[in-house]
TIPALUM-927269 format. One record per residue: residue number from 1; residue in three letters; chain; x, y, z of N, C-alpha, C, O in turn. Coordinates in steps of 0.1 Angstrom, whole numbers, always signed. Each point is the difference from the previous one (the first is absolute). Layout:
BEGIN
{domar NUM 'ALA' 'A' {X Y Z} {X Y Z} {X Y Z} {X Y Z}}
...
This chain:
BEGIN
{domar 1 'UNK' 'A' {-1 +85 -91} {+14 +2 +3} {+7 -13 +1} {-3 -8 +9}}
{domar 2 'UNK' 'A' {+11 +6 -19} {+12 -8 -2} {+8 +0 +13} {+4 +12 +2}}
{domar 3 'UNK' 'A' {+0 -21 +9} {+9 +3 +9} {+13 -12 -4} {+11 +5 -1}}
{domar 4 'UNK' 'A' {-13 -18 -2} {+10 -3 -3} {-5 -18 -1} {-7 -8 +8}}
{domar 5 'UNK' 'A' {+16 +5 -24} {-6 -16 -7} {-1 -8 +9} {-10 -7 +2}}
{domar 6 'UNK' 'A' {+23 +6 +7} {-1 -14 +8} {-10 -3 +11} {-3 +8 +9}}
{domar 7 'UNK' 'A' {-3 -21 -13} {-9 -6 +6} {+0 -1 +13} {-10 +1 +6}}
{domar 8 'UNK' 'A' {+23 -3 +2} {+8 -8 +13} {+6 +16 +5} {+10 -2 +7}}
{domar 9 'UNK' 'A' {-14 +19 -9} {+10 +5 +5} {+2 -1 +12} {-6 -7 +8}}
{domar 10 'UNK' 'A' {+19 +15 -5} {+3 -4 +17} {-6 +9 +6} {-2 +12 -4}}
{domar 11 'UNK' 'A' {-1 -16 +18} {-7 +11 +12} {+10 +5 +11} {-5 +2 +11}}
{domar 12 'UNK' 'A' {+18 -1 -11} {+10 +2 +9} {+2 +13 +0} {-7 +7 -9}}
{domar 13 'UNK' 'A' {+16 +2 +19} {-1 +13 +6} {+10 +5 -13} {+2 +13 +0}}
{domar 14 'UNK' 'A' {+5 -18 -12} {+9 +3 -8} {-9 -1 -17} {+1 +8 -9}}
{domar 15 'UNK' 'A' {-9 -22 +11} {-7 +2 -10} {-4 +11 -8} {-1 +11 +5}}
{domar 16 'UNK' 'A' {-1 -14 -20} {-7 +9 -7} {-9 +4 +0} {-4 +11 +1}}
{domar 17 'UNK' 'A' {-6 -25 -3} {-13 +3 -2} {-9 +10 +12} {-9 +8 -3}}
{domar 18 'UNK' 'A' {+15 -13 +18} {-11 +9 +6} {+4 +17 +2} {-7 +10 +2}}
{domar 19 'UNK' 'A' {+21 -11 -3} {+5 +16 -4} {-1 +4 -13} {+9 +8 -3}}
{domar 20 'UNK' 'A' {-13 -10 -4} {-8 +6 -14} {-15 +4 +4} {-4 +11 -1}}
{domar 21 'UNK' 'A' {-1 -21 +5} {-17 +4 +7} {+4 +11 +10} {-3 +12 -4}}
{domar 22 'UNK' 'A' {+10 -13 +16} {+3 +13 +6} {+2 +12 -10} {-7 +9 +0}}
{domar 23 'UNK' 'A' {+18 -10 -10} {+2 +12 -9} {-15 +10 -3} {-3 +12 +0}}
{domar 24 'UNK' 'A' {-5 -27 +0} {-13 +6 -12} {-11 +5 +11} {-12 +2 -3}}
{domar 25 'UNK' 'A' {+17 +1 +18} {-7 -2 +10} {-8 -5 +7} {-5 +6 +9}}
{domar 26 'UNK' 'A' {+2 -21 -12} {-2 -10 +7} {+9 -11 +10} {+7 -9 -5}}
{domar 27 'UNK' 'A' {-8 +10 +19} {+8 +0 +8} {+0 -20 -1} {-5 -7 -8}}
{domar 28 'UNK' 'A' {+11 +5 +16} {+0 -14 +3} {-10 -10 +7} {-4 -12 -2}}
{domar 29 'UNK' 'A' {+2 +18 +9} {-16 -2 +8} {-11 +1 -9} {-8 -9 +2}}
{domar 30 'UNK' 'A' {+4 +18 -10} {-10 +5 -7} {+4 -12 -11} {-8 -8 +0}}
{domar 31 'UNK' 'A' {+22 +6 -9} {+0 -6 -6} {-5 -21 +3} {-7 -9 -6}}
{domar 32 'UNK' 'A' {+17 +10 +17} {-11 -19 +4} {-8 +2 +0} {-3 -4 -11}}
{domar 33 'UNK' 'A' {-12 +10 +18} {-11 +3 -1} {-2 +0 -11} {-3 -11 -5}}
{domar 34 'UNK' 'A' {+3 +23 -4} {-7 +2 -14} {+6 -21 -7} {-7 -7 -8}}
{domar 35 'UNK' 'A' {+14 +4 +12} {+3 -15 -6} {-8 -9 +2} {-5 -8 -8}}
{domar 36 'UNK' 'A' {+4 +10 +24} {-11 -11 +5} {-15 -1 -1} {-8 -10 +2}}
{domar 37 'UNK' 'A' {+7 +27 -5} {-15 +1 -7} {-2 -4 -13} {-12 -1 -4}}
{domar 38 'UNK' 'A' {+21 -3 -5} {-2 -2 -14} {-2 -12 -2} {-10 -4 -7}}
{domar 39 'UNK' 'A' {+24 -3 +17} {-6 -12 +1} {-13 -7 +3} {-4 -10 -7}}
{domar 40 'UNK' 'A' {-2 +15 +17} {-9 -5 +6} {-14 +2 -9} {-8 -10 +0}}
{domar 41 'UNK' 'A' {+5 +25 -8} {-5 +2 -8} {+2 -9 -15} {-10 +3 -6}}
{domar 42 'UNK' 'A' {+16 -11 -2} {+5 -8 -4} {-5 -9 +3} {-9 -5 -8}}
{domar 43 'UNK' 'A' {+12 -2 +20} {-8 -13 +6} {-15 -2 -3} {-6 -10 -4}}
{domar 44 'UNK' 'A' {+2 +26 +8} {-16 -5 +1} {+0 +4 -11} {-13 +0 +0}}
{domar 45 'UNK' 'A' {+14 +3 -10} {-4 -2 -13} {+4 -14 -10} {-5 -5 -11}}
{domar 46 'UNK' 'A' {+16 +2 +19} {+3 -18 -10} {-10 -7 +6} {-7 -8 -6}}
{domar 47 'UNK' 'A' {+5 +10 +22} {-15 -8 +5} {-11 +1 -5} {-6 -11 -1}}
{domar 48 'UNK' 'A' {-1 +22 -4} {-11 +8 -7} {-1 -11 -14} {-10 -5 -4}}
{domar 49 'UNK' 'A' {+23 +2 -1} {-2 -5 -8} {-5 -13 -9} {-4 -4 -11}}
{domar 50 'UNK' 'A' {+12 -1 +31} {-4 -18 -2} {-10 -6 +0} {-9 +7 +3}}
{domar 51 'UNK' 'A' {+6 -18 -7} {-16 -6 +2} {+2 -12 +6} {+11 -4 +1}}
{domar 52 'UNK' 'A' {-22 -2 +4} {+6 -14 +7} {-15 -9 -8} {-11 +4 -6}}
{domar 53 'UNK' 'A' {+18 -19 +11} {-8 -9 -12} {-7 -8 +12} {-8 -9 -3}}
């Protein structure tokens, strides 16, 4: 699911982006979460990847 190109969207009570995720039924709460899980899952995979000398 395509929600929308920009990199920087906005997170305000007018914004689009998180009232589009609402549209698709993902609430706002569910949505930071599902973000900060991605993030974090991300992390430990660019760590996974490092090597040290």
């Amino acid at each position: 699911v395509i929600n929308e190109i920009n990199t920087l969207p906005g997170f305000t009570n007018i914004s689009m982006y998180p009232k589009l995720w609402q549209a698709s039924g993902l609430g706002y709460t569910d949505l930071i979460t599902r973000l900060i899980e991605l993030a974090l899952e991300r992390h430990a995979a660019d760590n996974a990847l490092k090597t040290t000398m």
